[in-house]
Backbone as ProteinMPNN parsed JSONL, in Angstrom:
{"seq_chain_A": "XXXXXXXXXXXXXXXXXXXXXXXXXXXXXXXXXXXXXXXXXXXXXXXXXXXXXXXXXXXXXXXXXXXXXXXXXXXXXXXXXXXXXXXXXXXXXXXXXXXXXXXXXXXXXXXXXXXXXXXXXXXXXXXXXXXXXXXXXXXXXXXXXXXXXXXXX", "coords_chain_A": {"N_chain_A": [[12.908, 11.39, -4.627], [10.388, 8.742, -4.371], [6.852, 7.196, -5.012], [4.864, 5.14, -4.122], [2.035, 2.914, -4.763], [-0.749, 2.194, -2.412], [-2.295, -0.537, -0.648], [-4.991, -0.548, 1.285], [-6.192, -3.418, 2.266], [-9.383, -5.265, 2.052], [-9.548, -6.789, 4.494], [-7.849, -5.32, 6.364], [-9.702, -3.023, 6.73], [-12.308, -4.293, 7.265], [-11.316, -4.869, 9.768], [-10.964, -2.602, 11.242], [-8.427, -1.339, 11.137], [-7.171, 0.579, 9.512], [-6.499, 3.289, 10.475], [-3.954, 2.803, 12.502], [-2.153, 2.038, 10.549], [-2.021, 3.807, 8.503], [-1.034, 5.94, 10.553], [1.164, 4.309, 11.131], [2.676, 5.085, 8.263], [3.018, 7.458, 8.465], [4.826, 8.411, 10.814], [6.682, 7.316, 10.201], [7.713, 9.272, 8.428], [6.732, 9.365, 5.817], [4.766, 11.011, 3.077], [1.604, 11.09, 2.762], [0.039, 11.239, 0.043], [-2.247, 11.084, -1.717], [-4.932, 9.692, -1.282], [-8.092, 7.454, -0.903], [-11.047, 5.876, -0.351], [-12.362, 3.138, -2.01], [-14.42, 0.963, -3.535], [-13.244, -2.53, -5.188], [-13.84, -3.674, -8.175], [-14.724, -6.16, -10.014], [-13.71, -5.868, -12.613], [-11.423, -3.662, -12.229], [-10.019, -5.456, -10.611], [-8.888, -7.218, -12.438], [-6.99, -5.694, -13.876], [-5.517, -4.816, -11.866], [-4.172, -7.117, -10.828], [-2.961, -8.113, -12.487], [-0.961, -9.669, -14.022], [-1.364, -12.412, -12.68], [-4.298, -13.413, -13.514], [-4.352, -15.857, -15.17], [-3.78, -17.683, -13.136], [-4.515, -20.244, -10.927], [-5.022, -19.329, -8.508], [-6.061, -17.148, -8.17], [-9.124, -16.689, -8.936], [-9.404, -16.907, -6.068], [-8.267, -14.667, -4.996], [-9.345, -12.514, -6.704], [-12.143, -12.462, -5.42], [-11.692, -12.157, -2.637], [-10.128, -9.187, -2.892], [-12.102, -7.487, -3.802], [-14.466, -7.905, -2.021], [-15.044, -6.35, -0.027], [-14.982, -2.701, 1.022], [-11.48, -1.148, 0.248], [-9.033, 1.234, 1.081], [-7.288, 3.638, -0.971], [-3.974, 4.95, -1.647], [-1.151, 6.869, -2.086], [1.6, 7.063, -1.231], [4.889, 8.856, -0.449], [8.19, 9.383, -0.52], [11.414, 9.547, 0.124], [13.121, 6.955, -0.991], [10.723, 5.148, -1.356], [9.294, 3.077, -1.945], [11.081, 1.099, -1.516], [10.949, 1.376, 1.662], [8.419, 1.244, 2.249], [7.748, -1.354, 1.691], [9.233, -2.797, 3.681], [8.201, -1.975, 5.804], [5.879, -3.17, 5.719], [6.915, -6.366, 6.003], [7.162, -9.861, 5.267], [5.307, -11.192, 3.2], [3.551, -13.961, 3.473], [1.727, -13.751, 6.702], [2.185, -15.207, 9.362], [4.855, -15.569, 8.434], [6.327, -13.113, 8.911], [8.607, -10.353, 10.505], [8.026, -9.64, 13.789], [7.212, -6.198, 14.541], [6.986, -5.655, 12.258], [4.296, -4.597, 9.94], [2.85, -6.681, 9.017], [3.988, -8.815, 10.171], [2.689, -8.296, 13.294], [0.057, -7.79, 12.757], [-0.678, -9.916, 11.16], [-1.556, -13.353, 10.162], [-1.613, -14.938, 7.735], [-1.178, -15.672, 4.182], [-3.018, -14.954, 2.209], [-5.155, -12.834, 3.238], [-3.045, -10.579, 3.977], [-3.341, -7.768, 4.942], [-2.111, -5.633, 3.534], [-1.034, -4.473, 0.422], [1.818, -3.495, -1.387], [3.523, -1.83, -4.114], [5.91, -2.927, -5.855], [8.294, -2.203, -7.083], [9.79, 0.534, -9.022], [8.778, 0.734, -11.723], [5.917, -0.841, -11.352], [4.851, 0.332, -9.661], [3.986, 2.941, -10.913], [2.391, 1.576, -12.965], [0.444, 0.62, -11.281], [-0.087, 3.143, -9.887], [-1.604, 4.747, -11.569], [-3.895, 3.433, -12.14], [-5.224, 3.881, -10.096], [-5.264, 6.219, -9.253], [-5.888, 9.727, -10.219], [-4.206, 11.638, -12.297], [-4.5, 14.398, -11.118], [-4.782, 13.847, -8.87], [-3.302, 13.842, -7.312], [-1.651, 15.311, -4.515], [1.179, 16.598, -4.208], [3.438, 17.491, -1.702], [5.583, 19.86, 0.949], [6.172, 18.64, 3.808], [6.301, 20.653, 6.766], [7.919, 20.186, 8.899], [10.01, 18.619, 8.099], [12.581, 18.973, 7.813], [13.226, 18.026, 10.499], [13.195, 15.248, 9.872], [14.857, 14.754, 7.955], [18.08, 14.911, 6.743], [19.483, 18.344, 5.605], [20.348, 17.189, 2.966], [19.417, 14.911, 2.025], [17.658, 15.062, 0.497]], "CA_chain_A": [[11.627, 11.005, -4.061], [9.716, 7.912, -5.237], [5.778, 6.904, -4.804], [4.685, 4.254, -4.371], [0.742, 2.803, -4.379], [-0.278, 1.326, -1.216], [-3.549, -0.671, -0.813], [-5.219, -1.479, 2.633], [-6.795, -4.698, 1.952], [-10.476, -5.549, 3.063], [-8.95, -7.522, 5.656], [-7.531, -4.069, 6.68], [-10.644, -2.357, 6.798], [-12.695, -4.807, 8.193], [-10.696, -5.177, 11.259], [-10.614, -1.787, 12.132], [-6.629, -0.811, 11.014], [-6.657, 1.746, 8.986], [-5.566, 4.643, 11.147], [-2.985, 2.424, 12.881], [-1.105, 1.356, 9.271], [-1.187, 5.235, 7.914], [-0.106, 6.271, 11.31], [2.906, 3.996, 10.695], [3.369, 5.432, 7.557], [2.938, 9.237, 8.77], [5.493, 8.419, 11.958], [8.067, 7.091, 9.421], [7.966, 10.349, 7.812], [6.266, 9.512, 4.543], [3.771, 11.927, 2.915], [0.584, 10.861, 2.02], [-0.295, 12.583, -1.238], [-3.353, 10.835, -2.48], [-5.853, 8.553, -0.706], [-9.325, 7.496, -1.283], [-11.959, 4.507, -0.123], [-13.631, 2.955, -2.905], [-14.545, -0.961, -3.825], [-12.334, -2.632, -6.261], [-14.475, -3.904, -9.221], [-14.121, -7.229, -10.975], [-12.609, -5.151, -13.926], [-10.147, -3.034, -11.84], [-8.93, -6.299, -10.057], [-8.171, -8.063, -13.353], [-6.046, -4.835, -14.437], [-4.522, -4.883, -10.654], [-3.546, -8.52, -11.061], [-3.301, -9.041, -14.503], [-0.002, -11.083, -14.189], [-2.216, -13.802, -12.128], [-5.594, -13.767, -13.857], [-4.478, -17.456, -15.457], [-3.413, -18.368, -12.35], [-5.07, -21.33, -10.373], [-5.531, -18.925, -7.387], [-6.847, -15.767, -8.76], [-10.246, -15.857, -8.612], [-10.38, -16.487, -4.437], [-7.834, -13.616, -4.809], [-10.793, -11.264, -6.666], [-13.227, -12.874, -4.222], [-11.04, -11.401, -1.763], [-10.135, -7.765, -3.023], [-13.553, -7.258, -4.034], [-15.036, -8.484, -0.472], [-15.121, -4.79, 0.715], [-14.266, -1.408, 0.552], [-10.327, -0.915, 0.186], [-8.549, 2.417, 1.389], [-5.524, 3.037, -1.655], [-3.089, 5.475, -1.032], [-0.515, 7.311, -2.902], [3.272, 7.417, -0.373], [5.949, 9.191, -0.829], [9.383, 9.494, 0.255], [12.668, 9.173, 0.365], [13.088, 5.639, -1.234], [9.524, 4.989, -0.43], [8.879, 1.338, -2.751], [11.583, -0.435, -0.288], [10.817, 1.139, 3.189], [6.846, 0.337, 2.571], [7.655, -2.899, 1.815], [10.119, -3.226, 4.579], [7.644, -1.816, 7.04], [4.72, -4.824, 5.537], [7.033, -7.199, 5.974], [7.303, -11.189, 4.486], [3.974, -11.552, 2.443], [2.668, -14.283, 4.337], [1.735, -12.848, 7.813], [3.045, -16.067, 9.768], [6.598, -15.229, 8.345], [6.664, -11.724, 9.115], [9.339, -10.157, 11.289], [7.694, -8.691, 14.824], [7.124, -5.537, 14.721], [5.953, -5.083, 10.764], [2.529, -4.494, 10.002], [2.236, -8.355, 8.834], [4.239, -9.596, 11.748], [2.167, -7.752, 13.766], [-1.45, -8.219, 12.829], [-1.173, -11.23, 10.178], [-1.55, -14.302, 10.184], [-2.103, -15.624, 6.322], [-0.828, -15.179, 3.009], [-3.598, -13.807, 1.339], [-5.361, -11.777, 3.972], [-2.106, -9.667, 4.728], [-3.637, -6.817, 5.306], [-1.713, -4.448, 2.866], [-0.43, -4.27, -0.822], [2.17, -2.141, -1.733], [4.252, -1.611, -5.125], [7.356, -3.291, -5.55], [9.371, -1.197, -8.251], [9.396, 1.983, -9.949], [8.109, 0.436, -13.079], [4.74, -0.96, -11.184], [4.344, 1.887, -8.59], [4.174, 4.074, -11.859], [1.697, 1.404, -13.341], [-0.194, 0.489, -10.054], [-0.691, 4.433, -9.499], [-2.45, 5.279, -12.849], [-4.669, 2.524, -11.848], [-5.994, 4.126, -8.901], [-5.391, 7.684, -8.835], [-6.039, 10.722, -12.287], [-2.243, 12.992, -11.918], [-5.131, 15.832, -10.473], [-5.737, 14.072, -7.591], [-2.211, 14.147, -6.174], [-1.599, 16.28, -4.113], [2.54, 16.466, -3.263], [4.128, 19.048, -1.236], [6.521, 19.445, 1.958], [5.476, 18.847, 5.401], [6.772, 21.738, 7.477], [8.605, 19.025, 9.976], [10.38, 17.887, 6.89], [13.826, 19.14, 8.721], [13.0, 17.111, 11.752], [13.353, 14.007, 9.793], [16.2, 14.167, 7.262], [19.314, 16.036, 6.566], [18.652, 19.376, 4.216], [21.155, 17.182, 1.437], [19.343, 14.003, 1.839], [16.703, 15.157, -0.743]], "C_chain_A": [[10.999, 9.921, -4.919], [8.526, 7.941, -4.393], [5.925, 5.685, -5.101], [2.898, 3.455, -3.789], [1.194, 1.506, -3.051], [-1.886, 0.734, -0.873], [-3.874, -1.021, 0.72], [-6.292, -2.147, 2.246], [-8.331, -4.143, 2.643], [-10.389, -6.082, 4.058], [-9.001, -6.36, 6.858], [-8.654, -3.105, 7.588], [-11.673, -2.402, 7.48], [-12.688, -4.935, 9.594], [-10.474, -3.81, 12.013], [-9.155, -0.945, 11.812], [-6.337, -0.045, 10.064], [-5.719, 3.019, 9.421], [-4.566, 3.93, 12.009], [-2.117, 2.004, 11.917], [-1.043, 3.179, 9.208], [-0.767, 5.696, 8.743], [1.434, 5.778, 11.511], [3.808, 4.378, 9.763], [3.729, 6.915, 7.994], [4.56, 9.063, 9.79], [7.001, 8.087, 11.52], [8.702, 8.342, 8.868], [7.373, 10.636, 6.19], [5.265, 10.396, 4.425], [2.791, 10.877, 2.67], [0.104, 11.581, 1.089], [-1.116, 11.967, -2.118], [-4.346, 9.511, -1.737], [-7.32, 8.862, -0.784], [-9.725, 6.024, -1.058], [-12.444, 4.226, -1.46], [-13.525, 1.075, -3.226], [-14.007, -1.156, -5.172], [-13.835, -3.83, -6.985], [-14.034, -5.115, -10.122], [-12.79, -6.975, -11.802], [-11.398, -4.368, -13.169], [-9.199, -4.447, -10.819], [-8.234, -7.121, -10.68], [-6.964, -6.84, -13.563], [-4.881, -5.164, -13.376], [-3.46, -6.42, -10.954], [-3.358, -9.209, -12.379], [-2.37, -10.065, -14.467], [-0.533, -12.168, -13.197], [-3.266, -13.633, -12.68], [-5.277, -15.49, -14.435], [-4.271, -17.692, -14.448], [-4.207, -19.219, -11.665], [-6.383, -20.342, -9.122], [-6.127, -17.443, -7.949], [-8.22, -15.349, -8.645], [-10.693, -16.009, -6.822], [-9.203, -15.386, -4.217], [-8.705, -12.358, -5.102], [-11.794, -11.617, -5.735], [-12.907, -11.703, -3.303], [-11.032, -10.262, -1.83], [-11.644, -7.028, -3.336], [-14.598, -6.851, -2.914], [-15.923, -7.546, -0.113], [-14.179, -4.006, 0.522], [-12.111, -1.539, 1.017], [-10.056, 0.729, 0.815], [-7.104, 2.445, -0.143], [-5.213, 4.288, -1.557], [-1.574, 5.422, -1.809], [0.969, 7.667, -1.683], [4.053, 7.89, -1.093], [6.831, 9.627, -0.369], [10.78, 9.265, -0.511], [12.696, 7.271, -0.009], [12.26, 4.771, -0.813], [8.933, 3.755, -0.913], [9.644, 0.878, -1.662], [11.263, -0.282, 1.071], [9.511, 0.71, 3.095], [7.136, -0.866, 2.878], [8.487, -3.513, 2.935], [9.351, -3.107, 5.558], [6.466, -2.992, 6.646], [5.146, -5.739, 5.892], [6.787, -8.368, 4.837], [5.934, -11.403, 4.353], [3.139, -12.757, 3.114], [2.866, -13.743, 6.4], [2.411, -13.74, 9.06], [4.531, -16.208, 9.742], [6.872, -14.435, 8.609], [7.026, -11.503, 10.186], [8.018, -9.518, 12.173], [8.312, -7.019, 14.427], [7.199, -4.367, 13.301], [4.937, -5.076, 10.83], [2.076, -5.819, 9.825], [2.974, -9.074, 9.712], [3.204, -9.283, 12.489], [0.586, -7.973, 14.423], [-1.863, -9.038, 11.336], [-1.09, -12.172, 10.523], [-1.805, -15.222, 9.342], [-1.555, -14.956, 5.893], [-1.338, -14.39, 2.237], [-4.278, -12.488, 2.135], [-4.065, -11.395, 4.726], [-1.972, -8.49, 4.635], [-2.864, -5.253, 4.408], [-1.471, -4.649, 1.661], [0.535, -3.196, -0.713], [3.045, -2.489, -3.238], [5.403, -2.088, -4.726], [8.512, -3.065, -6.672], [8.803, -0.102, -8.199], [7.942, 1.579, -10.669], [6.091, -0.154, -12.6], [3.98, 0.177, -9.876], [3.78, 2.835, -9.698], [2.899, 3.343, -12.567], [0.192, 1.61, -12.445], [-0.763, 1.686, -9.609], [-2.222, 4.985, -10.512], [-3.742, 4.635, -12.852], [-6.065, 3.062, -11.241], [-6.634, 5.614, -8.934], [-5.292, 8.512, -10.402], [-4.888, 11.51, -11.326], [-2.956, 14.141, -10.87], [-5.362, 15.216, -9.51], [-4.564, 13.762, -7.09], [-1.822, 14.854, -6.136], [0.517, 16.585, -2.973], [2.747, 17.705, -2.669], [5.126, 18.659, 0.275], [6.317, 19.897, 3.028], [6.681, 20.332, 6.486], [7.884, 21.283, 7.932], [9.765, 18.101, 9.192], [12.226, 17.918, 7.707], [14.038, 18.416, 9.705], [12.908, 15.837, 11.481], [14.38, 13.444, 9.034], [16.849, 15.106, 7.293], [19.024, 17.139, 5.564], [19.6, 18.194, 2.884], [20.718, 15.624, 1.327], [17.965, 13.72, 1.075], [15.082, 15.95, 0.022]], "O_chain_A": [[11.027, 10.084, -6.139], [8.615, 8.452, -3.276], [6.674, 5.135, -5.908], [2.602, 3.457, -2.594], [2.095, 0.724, -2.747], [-2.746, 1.613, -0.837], [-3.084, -1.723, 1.35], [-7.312, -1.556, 1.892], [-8.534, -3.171, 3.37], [-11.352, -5.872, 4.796], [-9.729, -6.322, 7.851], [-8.515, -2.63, 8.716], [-12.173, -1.485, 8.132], [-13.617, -5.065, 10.391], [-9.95, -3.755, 13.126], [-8.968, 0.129, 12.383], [-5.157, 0.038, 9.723], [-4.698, 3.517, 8.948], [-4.016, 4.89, 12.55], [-1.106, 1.494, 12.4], [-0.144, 3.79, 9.786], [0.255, 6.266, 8.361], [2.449, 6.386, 11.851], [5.034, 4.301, 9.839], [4.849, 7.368, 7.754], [5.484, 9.728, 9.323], [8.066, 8.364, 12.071], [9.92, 8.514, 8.812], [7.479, 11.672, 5.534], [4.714, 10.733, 5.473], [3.206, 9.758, 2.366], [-0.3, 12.703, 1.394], [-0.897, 12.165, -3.313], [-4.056, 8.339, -1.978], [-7.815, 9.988, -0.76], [-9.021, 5.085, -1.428], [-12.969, 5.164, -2.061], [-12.593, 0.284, -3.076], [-14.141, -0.369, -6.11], [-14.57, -4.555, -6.314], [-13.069, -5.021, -10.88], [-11.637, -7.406, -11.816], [-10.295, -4.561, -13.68], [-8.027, -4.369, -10.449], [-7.288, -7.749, -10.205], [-5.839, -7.282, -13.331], [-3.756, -5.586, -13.644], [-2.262, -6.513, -11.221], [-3.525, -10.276, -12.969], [-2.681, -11.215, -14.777], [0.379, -12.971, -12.999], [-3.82, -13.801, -11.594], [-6.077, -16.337, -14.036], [-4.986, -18.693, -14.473], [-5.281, -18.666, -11.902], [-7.591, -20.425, -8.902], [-7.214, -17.306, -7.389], [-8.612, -14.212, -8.382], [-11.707, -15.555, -6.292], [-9.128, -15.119, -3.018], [-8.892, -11.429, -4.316], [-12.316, -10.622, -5.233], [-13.531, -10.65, -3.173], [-11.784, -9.723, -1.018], [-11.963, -5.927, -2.886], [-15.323, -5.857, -2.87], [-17.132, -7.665, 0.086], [-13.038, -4.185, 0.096], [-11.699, -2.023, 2.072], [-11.08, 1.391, 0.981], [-6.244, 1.577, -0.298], [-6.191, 5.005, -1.348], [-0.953, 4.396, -2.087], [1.119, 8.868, -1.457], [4.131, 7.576, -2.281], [6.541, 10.508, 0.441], [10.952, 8.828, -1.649], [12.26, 6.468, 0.816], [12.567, 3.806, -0.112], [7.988, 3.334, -0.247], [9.04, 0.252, -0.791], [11.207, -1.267, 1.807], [9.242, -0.246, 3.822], [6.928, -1.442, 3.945], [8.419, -4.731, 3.102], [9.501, -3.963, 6.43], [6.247, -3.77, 7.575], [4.286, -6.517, 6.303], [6.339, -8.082, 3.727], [5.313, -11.795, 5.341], [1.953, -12.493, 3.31], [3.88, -13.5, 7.055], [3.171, -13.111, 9.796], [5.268, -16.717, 10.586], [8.093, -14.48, 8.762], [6.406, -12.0, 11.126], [7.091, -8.981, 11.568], [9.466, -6.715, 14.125], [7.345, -3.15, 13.189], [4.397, -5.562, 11.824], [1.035, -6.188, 10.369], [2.463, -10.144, 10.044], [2.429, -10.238, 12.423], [0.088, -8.165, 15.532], [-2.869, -8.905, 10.639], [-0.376, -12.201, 11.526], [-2.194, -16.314, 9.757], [-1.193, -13.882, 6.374], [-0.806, -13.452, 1.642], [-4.035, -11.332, 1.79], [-3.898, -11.756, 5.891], [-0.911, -7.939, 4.341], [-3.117, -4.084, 4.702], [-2.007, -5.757, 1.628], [0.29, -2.149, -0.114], [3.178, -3.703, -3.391], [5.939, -1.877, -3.638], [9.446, -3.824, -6.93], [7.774, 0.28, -7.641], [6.757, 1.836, -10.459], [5.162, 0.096, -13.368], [2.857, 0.524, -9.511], [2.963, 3.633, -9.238], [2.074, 4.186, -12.922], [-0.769, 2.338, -12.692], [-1.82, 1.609, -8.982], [-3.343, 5.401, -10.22], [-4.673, 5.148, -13.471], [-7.252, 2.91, -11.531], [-7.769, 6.058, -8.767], [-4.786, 8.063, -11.43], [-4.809, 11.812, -10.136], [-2.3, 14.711, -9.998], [-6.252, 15.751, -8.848], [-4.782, 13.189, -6.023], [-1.426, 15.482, -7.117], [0.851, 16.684, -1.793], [2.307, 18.785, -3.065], [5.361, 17.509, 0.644], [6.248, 21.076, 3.376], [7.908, 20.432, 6.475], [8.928, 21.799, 7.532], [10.273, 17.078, 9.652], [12.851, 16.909, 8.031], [15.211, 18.077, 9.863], [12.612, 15.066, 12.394], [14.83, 12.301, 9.117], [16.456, 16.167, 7.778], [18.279, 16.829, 4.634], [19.377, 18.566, 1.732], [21.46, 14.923, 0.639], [17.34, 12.663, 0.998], [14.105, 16.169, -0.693]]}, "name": "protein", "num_of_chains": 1, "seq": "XXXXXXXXXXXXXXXXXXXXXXXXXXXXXXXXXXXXXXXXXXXXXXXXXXXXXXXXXXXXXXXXXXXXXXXXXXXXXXXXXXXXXXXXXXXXXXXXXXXXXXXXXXXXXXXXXXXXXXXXXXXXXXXXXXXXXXXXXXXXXXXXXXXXXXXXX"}
């Protein structure tokens, strides 16, 4: 099983798409095992982005995360860093395959409507970020049979 953090943008939030993204994740089969609204904070968006704070574009990226309230969100699954990112799609929303969440309902690079972790090593940072160890909550959906094999974890 891996986690992996998952942010719904202000973009996200704005527009209404919250319960149509975690319903994509729920329908995949992932758990949700930690979610919470709250506004990202100058200081928690330098930590988030620390490897761009020099960067050119960075601060209309905190502009951005800042904006408005976020949803972030703790997944987990069955090799759950590559299918997120497989179900977001190509980072700008113009490149993104039909019938990802940024094919779908993007259309830009920076407003693309989700974040998610793209390793272990920053899923593991990216979590600690967001969520204290007491506020996840793992366990195994009943239906858990109805989506994988008993030996496929």
């Amino acid at each position: 099983m891996e986690t992996s953090l998952v942010l719904l943008k202000p973009d996200c939030v704005q527009r209404r798409l919250i319960g149509e993204i975690i319903g994509r994740f729920e329908r995949k089969g992932l758990n949700l095992v930690a979610m919470k609204m709250i506004q990202v904070t100058p200081e928690l968006s330098k930590q988030h982005y620390a490897e761009h704070v020099s960067k050119p574009f960075y601060k209309n990226l905190e502009d951005f995360i800042t904006s408005a309230p976020i949803v972030a969100m703790a997944v987990e699954g069955l090799e759950a860093i590559r299918v997120v990112r497989e179900m977001l799609g190509a980072t700008n929303g113009l490149k993104a395959a039909p019938g990802t969440i940024r094919g779908d309902f993007s259309s830009s690079r920076q407003m693309n409507l989700v974040h998610a972790s793209d390793s272990p090593e920053s899923a593991a940072r990216e979590l600690a970020l967001y969520f204290a160890p007491n506020e996840m909550c793992s366990y195994t959906p009943t239906l858990v049979g109805s989506f994988r094999a008993s030996d496929e974890g």
